[in-house]
Wavefront OBJ file of the C-alpha trace (Angstrom):
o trace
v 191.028 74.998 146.373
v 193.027 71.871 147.886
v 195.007 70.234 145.739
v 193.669 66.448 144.390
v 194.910 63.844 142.013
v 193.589 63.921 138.927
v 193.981 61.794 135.625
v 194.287 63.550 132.158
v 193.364 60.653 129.335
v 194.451 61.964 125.946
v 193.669 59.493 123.004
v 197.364 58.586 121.011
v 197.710 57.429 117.561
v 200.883 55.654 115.978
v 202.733 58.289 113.564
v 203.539 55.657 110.708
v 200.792 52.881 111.505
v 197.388 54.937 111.948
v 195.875 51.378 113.068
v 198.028 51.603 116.510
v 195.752 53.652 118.968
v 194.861 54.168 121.948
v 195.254 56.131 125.142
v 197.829 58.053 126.719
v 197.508 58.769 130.547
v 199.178 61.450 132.722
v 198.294 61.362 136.854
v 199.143 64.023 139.229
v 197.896 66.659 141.599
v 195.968 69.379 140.869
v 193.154 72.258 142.112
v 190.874 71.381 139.348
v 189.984 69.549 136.339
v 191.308 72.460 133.847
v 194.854 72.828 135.515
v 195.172 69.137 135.203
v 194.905 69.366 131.368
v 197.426 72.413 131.654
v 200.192 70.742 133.829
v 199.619 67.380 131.688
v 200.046 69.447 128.736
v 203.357 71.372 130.051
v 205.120 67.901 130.926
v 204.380 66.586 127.792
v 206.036 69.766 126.020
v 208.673 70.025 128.109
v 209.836 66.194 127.648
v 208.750 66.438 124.083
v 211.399 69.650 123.572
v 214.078 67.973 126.001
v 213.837 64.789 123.334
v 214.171 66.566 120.398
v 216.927 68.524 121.863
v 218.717 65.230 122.403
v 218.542 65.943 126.221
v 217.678 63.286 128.744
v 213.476 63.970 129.071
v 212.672 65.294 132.582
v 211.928 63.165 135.427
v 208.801 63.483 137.629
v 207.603 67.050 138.239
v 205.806 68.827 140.951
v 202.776 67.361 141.835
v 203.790 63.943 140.446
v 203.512 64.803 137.023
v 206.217 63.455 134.075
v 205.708 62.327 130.750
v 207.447 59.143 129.018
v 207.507 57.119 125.507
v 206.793 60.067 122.991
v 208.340 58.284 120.320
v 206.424 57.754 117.177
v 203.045 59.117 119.094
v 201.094 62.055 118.090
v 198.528 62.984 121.002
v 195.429 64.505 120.356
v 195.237 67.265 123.163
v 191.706 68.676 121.663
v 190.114 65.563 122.597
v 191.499 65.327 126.047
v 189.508 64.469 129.295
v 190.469 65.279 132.994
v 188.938 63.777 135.847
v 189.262 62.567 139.388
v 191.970 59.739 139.438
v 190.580 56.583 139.495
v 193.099 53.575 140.591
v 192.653 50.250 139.482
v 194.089 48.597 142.646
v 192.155 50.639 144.651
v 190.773 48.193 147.236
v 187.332 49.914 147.210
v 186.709 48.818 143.511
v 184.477 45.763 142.363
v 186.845 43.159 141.362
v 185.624 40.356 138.519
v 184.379 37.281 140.332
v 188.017 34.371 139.823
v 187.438 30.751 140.118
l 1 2 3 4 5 6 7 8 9 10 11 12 13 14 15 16 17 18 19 20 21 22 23 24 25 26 27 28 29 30 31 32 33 34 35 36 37 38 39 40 41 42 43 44 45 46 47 48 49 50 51 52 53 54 55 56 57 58 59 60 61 62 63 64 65 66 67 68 69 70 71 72 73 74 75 76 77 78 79 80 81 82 83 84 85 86 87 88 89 90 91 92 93 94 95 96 97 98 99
C-alpha cells in the first residue's frame, strides 16, 4: 500500500490542572490508518523515555514523525483517532468570508 500522510489526534489533559485539555496532534506518513496510531505512539515513547532519561528528545523520524512538549501532559492513547491529514492552509479549503 503507498505510503500517505496521515494525522493521529490524541485528546491531552494537564497532569496537575485537570481543567487544561485538549488535543495533541502527531502528522506523518504512513500505509494506513492503524500504523499511523503505531508510529505516533512509538515517537511519543521514544521522546517520552529520552526525557526522562535526561537525554535531548529525538528529532523528526522517518516518515516525518517526532513528538514535542510532553511535560506535564498525560495523553489518552485509548481514545485516539487516525485519519487522512487534513491541512489548514491547504488552498483547496473554504476559508471564512473577511471584511
Amino acid at each position: 500500500m503507498p505510503l500517505r500522510y496521515f494525522e493521529v489526534d490524541v485528546p491531552i489533559h494537564h497532569t496537575t490542572n485537570h481543567q487544561l485539555h485538549g488535543v495533541h496532534v502527531f502528522t506523518g506518513e504512513a500505509s494506513s490508518e492503524s500504523e499511523a496510531l503505531h508510529i505516533a505512539h512509538a515517537v511519543y515513547d521514544a521522546a517520552l523515555a529520552a526525557q526522562q532519561a535526561g537525554l535531548e528528545i529525538p528529532g523528526m523520524q522517518a516518515g516525518g514523525w517526532g513528538a514535542r512538549g510532553l511535560p506535564d501532559w498525560a495523553l489518552d492513547w485509548q481514545a485516539a483517532k487516525a485519519g487522512p491529514w487534513n491541512n489548514p492552509n491547504d488552498w483547496t479549503r473554504k476559508k471564512p468570508y473577511e471584511l
